[in-house]
Biopython code that builds the backbone (N, CA, C, O; Angstrom):
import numpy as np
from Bio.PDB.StructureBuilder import StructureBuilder

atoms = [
    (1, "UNK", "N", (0.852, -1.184, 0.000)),
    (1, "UNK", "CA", (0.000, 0.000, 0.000)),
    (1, "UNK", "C", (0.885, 1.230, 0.000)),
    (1, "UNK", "O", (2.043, 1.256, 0.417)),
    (2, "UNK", "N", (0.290, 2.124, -0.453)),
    (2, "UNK", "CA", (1.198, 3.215, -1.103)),
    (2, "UNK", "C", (1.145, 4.357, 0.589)),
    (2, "UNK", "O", (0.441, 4.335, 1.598)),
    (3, "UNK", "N", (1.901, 4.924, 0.272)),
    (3, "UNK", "CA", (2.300, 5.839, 2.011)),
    (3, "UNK", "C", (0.546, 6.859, 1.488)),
    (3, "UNK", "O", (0.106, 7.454, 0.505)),
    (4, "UNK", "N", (0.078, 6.486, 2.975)),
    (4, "UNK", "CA", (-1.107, 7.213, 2.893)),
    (4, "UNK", "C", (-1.060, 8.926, 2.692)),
    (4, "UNK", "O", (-1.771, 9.591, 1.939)),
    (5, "UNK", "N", (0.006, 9.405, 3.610)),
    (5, "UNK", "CA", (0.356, 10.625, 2.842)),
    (5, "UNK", "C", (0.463, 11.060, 1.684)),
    (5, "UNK", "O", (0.161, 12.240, 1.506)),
    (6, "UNK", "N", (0.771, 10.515, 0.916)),
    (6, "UNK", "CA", (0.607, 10.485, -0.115)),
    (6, "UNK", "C", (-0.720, 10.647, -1.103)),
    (6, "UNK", "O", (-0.930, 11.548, -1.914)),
    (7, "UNK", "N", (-1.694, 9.302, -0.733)),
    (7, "UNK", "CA", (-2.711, 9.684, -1.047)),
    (7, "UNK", "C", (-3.326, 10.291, -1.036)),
    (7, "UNK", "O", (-3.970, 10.576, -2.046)),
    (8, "UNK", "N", (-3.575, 11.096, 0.602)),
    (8, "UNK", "CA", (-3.928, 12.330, 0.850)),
    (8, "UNK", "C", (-4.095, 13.673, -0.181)),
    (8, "UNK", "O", (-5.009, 14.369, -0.623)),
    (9, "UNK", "N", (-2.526, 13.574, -0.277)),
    (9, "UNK", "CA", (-2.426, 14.565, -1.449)),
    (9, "UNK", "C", (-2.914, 14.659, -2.712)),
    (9, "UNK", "O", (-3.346, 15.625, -3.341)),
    (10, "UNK", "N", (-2.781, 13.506, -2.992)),
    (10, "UNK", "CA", (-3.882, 13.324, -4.084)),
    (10, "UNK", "C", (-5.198, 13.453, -4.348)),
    (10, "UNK", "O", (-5.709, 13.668, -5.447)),
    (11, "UNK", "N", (-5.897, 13.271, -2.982)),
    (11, "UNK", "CA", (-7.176, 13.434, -3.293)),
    (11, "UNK", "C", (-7.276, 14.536, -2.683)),
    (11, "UNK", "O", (-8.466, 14.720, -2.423)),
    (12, "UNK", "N", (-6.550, 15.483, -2.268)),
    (12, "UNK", "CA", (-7.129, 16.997, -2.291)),
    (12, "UNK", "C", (-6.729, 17.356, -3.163)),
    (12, "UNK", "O", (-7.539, 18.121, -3.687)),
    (13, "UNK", "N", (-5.122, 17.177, -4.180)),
    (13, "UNK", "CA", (-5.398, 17.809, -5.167)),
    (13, "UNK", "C", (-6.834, 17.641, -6.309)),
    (13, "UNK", "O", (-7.248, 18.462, -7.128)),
    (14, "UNK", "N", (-7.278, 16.467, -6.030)),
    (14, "UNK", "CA", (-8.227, 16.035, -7.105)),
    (14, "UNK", "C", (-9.074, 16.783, -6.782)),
    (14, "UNK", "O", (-9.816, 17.309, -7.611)),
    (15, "UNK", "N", (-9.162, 17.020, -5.378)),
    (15, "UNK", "CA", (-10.949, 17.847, -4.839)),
    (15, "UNK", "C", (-10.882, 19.213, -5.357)),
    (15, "UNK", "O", (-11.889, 19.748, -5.821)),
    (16, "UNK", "N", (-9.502, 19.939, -5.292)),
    (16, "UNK", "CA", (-9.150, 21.351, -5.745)),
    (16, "UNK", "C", (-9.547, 21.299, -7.125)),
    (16, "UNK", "O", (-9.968, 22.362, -7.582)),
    (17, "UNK", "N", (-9.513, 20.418, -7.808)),
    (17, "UNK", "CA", (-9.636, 20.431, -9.408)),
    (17, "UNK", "C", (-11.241, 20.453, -9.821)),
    (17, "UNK", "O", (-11.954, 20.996, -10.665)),
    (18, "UNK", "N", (-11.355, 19.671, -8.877)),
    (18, "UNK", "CA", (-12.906, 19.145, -9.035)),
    (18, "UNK", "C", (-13.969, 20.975, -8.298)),
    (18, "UNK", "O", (-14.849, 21.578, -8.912)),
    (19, "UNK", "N", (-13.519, 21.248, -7.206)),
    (19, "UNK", "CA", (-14.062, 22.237, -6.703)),
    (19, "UNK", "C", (-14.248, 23.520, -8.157)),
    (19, "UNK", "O", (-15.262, 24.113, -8.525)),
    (20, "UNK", "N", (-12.775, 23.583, -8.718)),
    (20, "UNK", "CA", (-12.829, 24.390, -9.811)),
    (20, "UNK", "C", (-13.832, 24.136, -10.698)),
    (20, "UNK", "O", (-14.777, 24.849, -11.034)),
    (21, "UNK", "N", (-13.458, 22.824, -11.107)),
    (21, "UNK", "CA", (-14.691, 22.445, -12.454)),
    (21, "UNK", "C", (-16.180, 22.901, -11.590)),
    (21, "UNK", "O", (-16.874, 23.799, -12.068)),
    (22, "UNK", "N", (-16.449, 22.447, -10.745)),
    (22, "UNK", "CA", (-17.814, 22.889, -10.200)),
    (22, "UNK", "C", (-18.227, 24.119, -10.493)),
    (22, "UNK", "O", (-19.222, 24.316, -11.190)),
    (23, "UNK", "N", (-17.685, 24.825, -10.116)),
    (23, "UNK", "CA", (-17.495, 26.482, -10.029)),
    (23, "UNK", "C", (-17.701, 26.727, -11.483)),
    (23, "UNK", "O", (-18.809, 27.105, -11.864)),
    (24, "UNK", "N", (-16.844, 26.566, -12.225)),
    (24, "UNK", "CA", (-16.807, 27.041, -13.878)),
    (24, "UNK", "C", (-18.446, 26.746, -13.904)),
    (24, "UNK", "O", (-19.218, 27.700, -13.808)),
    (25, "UNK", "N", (-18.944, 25.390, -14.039)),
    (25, "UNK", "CA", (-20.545, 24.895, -14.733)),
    (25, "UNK", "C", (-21.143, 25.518, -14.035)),
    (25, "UNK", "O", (-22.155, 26.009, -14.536)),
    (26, "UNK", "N", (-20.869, 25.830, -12.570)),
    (26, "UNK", "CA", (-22.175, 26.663, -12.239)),
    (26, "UNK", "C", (-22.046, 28.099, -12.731)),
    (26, "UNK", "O", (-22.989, 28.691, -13.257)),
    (27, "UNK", "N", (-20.890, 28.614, -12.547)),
    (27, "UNK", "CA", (-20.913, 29.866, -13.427)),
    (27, "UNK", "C", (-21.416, 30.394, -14.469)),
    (27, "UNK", "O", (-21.819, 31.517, -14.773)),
    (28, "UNK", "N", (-21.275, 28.782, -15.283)),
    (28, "UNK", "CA", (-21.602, 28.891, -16.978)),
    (28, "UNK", "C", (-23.112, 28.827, -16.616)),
    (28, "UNK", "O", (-23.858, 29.603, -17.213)),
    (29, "UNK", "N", (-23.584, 28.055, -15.781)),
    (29, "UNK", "CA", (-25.279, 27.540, -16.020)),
    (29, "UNK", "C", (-26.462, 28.975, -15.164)),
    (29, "UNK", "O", (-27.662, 28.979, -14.891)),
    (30, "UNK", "N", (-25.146, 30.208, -14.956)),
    (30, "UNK", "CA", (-25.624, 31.391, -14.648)),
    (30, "UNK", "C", (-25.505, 31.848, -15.465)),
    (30, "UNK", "O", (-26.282, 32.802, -15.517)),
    (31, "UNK", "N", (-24.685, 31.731, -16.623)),
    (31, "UNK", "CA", (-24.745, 32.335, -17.537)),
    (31, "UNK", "C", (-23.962, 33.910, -17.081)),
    (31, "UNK", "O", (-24.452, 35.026, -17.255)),
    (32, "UNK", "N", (-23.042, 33.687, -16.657)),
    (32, "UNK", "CA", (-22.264, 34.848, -16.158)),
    (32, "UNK", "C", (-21.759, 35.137, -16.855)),
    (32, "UNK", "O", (-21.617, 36.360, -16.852)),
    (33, "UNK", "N", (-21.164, 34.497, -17.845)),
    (33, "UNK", "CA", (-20.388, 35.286, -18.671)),
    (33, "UNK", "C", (-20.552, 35.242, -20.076)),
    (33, "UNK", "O", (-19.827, 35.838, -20.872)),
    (34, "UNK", "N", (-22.090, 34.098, -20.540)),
    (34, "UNK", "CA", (-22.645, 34.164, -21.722)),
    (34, "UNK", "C", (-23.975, 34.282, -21.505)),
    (34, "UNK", "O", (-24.764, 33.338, -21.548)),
    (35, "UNK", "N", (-24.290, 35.571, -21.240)),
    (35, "UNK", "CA", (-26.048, 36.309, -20.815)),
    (35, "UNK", "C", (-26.642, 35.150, -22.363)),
    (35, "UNK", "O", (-25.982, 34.889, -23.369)),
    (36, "UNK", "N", (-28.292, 34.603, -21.957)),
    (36, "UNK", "CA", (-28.841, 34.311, -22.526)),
    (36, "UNK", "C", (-28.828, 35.160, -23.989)),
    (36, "UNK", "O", (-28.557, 36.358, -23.905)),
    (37, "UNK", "N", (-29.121, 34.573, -25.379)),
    (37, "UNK", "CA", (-29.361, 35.539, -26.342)),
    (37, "UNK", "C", (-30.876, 35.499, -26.387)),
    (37, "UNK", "O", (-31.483, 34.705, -25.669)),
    (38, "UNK", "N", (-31.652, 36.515, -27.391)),
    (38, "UNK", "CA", (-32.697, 36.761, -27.437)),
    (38, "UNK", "C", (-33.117, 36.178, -28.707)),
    (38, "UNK", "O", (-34.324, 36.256, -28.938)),
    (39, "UNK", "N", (-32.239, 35.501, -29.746)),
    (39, "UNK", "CA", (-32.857, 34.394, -30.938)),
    (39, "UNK", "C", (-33.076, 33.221, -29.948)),
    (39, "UNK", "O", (-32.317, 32.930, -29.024)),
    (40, "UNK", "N", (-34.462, 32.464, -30.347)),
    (40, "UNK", "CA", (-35.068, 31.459, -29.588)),
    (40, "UNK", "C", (-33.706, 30.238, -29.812)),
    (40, "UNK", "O", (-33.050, 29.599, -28.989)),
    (41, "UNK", "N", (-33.678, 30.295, -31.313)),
    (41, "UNK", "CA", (-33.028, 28.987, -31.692)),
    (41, "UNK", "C", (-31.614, 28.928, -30.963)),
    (41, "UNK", "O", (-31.286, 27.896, -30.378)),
    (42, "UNK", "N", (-30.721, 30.117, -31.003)),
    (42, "UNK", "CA", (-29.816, 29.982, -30.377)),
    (42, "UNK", "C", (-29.571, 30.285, -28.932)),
    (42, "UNK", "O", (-28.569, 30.613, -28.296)),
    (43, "UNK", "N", (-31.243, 29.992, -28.528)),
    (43, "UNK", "CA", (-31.121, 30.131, -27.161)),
    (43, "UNK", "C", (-31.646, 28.589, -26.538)),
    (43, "UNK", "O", (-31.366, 28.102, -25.443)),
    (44, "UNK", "N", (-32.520, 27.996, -27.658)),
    (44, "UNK", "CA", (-32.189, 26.463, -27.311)),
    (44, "UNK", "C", (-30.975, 25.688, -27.230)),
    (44, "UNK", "O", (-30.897, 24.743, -26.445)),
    (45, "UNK", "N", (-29.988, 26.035, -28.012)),
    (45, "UNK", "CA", (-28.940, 25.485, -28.300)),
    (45, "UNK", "C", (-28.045, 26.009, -26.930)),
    (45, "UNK", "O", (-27.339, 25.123, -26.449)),
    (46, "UNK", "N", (-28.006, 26.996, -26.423)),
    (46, "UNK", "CA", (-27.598, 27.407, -24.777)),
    (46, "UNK", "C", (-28.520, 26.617, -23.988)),
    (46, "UNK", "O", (-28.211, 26.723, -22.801)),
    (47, "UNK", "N", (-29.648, 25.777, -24.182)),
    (47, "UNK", "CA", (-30.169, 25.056, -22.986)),
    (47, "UNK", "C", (-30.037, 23.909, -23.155)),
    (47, "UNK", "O", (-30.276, 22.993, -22.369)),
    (48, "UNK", "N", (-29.528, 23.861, -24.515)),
    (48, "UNK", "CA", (-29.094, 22.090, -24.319)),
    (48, "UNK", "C", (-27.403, 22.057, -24.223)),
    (48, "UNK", "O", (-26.966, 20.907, -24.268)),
    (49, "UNK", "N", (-26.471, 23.019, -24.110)),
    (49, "UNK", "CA", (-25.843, 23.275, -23.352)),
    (49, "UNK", "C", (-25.393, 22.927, -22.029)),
    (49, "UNK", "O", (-24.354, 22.404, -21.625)),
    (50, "UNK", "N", (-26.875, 23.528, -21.206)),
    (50, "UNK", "CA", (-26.686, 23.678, -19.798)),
    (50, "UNK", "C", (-27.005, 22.200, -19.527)),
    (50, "UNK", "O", (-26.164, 21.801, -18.722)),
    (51, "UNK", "N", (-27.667, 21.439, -19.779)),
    (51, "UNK", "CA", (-27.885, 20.167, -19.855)),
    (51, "UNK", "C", (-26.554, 19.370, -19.507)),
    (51, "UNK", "O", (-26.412, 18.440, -18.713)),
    (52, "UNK", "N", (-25.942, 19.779, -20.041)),
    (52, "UNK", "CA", (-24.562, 19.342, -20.132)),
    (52, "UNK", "C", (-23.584, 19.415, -18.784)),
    (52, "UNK", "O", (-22.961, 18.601, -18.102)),
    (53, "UNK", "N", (-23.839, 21.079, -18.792)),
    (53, "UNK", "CA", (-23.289, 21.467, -17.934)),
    (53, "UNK", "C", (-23.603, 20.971, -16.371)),
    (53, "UNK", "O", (-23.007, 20.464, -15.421)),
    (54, "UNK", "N", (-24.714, 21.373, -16.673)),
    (54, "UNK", "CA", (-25.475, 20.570, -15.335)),
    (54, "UNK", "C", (-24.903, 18.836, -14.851)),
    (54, "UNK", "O", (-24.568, 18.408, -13.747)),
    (55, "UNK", "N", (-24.969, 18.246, -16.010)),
    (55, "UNK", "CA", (-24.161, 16.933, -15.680)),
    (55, "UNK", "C", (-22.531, 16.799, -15.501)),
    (55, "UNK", "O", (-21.938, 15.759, -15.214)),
    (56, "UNK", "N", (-22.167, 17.599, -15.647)),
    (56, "UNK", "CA", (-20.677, 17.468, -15.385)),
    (56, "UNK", "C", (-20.613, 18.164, -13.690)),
    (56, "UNK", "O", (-20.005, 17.505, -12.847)),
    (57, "UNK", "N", (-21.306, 19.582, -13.253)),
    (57, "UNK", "CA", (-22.062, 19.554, -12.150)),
    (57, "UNK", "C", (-21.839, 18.618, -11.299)),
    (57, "UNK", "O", (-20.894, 18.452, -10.527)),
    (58, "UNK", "N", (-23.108, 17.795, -11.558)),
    (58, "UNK", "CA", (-23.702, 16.806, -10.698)),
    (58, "UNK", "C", (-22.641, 15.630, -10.128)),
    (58, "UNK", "O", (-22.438, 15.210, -8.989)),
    (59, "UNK", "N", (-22.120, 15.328, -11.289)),
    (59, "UNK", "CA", (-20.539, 14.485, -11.735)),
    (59, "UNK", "C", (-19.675, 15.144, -10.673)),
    (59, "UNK", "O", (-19.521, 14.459, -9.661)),
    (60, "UNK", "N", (-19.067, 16.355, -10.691)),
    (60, "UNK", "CA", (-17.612, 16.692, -9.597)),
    (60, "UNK", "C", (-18.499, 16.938, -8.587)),
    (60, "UNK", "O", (-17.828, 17.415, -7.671)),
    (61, "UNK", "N", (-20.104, 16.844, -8.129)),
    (61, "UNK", "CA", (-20.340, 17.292, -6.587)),
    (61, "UNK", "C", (-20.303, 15.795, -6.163)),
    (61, "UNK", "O", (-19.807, 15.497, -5.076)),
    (62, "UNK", "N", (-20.910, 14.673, -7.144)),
    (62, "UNK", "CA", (-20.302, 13.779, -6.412)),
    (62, "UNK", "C", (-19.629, 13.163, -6.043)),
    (62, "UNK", "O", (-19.743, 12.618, -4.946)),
    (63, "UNK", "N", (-18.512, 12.994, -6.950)),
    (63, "UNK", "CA", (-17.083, 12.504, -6.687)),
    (63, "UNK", "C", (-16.389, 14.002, -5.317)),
    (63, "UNK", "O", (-15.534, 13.675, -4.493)),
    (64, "UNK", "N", (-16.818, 15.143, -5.342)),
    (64, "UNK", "CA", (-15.813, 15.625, -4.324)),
    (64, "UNK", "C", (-16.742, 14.892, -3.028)),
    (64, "UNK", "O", (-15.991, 14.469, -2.149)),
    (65, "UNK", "N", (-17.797, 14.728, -2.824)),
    (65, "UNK", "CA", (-18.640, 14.053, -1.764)),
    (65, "UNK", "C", (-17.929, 13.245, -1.510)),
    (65, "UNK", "O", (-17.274, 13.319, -0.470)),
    (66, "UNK", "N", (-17.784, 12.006, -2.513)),
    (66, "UNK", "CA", (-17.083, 10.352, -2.513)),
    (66, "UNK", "C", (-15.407, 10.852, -1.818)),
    (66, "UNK", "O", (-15.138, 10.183, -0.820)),
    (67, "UNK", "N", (-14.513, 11.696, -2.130)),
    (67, "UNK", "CA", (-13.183, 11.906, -1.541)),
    (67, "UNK", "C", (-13.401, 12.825, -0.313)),
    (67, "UNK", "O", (-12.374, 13.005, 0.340)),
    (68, "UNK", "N", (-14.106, 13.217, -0.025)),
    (68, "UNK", "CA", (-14.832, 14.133, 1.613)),
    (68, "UNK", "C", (-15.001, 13.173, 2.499)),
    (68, "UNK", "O", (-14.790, 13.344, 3.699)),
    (69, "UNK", "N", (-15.502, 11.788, 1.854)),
    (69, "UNK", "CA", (-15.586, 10.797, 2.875)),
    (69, "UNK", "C", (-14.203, 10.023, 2.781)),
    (69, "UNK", "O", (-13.616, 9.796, 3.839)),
    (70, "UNK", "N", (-13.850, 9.757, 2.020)),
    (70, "UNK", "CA", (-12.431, 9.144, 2.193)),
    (70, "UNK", "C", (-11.449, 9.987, 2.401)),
    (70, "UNK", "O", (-10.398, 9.454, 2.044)),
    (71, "UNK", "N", (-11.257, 11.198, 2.864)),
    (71, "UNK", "CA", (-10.198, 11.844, 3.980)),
    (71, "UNK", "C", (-10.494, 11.574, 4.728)),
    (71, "UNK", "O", (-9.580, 11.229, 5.477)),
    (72, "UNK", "N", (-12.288, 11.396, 5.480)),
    (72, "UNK", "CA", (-12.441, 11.515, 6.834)),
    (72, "UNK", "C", (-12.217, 10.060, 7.332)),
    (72, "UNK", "O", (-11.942, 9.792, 8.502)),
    (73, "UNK", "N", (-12.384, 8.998, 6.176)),
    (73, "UNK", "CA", (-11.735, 7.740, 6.582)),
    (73, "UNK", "C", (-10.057, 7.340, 7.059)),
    (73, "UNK", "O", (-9.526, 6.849, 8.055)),
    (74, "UNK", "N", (-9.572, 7.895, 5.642)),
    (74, "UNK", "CA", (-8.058, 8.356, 6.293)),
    (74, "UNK", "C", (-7.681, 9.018, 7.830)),
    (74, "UNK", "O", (-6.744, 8.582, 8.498)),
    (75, "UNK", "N", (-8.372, 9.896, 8.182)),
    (75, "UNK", "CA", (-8.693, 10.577, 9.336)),
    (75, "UNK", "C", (-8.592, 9.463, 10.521)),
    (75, "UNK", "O", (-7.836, 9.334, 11.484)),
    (76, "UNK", "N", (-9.570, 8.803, 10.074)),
    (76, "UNK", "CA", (-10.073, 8.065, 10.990)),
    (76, "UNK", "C", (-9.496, 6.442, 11.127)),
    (76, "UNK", "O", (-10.035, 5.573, 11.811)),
    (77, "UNK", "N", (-8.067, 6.248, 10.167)),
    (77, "UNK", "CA", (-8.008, 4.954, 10.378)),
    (77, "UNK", "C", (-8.728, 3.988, 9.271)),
    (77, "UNK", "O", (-8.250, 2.875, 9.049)),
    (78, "UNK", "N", (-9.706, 4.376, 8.694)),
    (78, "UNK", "CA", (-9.992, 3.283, 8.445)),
    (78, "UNK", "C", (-10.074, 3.450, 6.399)),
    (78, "UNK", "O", (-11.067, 3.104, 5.760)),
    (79, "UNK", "N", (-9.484, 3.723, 6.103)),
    (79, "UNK", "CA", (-9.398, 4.029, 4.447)),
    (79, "UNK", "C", (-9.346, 2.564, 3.662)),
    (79, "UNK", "O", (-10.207, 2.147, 2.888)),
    (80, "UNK", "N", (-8.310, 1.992, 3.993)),
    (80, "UNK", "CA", (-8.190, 0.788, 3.479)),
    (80, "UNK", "C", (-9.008, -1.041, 3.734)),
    (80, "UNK", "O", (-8.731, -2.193, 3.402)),
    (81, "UNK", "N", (-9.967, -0.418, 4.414)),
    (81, "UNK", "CA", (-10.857, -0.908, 5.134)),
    (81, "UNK", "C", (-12.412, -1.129, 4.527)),
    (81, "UNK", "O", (-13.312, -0.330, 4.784)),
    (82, "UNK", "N", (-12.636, -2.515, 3.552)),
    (82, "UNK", "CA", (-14.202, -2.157, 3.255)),
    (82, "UNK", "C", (-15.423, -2.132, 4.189)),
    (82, "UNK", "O", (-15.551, -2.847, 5.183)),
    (83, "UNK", "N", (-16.592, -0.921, 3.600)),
    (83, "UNK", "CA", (-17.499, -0.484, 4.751)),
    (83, "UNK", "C", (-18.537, -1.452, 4.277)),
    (83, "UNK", "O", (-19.693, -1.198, 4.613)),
    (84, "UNK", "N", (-18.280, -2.706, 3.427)),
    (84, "UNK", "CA", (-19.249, -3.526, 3.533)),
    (84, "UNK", "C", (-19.118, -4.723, 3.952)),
    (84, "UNK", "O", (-20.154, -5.244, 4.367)),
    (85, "UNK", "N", (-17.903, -5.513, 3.988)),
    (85, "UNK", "CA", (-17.610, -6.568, 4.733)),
    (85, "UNK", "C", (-16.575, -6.685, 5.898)),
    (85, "UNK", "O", (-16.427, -7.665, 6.629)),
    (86, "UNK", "N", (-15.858, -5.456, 5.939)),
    (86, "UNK", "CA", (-14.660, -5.088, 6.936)),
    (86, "UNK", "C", (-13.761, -5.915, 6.573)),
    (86, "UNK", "O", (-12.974, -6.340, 7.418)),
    (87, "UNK", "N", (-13.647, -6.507, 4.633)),
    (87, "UNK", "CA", (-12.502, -6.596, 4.491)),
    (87, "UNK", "C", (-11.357, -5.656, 4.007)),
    (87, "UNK", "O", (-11.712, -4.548, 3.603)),
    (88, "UNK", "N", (-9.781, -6.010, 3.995)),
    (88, "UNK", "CA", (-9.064, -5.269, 3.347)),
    (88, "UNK", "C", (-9.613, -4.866, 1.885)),
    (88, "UNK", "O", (-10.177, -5.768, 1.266)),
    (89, "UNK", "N", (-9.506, -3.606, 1.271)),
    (89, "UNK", "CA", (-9.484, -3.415, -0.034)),
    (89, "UNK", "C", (-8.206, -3.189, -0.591)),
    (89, "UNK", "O", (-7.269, -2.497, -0.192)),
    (90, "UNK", "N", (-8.398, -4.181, -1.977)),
    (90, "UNK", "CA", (-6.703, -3.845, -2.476)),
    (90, "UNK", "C", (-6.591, -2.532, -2.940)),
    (90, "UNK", "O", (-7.406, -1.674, -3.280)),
    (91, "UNK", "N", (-4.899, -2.619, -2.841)),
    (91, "UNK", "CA", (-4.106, -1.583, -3.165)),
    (91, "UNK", "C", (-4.302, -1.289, -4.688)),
    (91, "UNK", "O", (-4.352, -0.121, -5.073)),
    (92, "UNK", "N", (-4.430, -2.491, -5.683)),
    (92, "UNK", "CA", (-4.344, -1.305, -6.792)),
    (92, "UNK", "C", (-6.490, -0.886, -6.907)),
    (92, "UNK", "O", (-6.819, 0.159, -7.469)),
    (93, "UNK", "N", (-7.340, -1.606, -6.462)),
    (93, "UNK", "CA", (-8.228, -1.316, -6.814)),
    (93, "UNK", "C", (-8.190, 0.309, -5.564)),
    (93, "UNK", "O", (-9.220, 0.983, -5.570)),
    (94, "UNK", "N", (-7.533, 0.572, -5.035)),
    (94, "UNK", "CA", (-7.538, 1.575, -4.242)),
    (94, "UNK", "C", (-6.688, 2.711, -4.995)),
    (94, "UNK", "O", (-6.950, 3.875, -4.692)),
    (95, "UNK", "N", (-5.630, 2.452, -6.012)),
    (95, "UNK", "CA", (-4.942, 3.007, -6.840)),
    (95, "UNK", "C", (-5.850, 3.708, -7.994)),
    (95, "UNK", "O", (-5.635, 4.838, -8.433)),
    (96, "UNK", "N", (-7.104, 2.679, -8.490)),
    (96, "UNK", "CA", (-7.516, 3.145, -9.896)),
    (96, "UNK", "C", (-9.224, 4.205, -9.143)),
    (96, "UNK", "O", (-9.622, 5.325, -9.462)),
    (97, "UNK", "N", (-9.630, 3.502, -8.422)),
    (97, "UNK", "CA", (-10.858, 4.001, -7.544)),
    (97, "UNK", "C", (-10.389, 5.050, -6.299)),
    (97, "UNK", "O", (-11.021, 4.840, -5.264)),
    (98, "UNK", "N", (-9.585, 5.929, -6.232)),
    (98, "UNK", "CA", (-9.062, 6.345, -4.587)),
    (98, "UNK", "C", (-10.016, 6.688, -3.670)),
    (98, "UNK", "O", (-9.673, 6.485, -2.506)),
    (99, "UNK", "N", (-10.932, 7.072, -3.808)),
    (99, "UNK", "CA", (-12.198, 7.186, -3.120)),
    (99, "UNK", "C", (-13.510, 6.270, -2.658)),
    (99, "UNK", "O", (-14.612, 6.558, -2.191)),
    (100, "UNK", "N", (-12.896, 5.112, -2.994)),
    (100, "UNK", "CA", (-13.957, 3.813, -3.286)),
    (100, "UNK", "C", (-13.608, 3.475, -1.151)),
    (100, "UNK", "O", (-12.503, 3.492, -0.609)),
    (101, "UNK", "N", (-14.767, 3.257, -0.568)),
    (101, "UNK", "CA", (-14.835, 2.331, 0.442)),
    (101, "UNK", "C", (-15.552, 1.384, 0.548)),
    (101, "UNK", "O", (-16.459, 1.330, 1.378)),
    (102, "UNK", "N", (-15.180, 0.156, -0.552)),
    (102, "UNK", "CA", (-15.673, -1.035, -0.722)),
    (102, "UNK", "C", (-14.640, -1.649, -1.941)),
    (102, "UNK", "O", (-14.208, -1.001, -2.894)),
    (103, "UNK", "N", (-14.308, -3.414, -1.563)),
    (103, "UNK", "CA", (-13.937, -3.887, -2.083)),
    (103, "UNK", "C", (-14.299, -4.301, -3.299)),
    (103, "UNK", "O", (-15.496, -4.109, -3.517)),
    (104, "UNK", "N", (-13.682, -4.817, -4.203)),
    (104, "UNK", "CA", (-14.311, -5.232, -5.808)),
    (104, "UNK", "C", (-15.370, -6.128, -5.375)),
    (104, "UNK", "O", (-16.453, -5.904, -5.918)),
    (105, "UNK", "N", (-15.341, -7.075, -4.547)),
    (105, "UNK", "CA", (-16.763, -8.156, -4.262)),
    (105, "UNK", "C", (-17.977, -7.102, -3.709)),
    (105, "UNK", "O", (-18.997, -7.297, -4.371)),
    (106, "UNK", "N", (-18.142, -6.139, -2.777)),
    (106, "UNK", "CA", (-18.730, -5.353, -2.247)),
    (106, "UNK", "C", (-19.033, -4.542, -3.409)),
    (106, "UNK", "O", (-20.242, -4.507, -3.640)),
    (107, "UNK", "N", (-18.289, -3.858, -4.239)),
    (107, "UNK", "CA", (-18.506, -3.326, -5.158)),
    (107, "UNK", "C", (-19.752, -3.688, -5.922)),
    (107, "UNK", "O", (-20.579, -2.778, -5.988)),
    (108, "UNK", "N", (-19.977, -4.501, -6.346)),
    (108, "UNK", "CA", (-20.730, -4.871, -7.504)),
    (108, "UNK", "C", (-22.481, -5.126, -7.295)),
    (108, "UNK", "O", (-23.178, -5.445, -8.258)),
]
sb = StructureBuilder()
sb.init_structure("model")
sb.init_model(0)
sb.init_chain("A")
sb.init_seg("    ")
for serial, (resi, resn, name, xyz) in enumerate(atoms, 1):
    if name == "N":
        sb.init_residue(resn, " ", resi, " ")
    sb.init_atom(name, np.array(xyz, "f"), 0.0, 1.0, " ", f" {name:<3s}", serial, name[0])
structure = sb.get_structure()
């Protein structure tokens, strides 16, 4: 298993990245810095847009959720630890998933 410090860092840098992207779509889905236009057609084409936007949204609030709980697991001891059978979770499925608290069997 890789030095948990380490990981750490990683998943705040990921949350910093992710916090950004959040920020941008909601910005955009205010339309802060592209005011609605007043042609219908190319104002559908800005709402299927936001559609978009909205899902990428939804996407980094939940993955920063999913690494919010796995600091506080780190925190707490128990990161490497699945919260569905209290077995070990491996290292690389902990490598490709870093935020996952459940093993590949639990997983599925």
């Amino acid at each position: 298993m890789a030095d948990l410090s380490i990981i750490r860092d990683q998943l705040r840098k990921r949350q910093a990245e992710l916090r950004i992207r959040s920020e941008s779509a909601s910005a955009d889905l205010r339309h802060q810095r592209d005011p609605l236009v007043a042609d219908f057609a190319d104002q559908a084409v800005q709402r299927s847009n936001d559609d978009v936007l909205a899902a990428i949204s939804d996407s980094a609030t939940n993955e920063l959720n999913q690494i919010s709980v796995a600091l506080r697991r780190l925190d707490a001891g128990h990161y490497t630890t699945c919260a569905g059978c209290g077995a070990e979770i491996a290292a690389e499925r902990l490598r490709t998933v870093p935020y996952t608290d459940r093993c590949s069997r639990c997983a599925v």
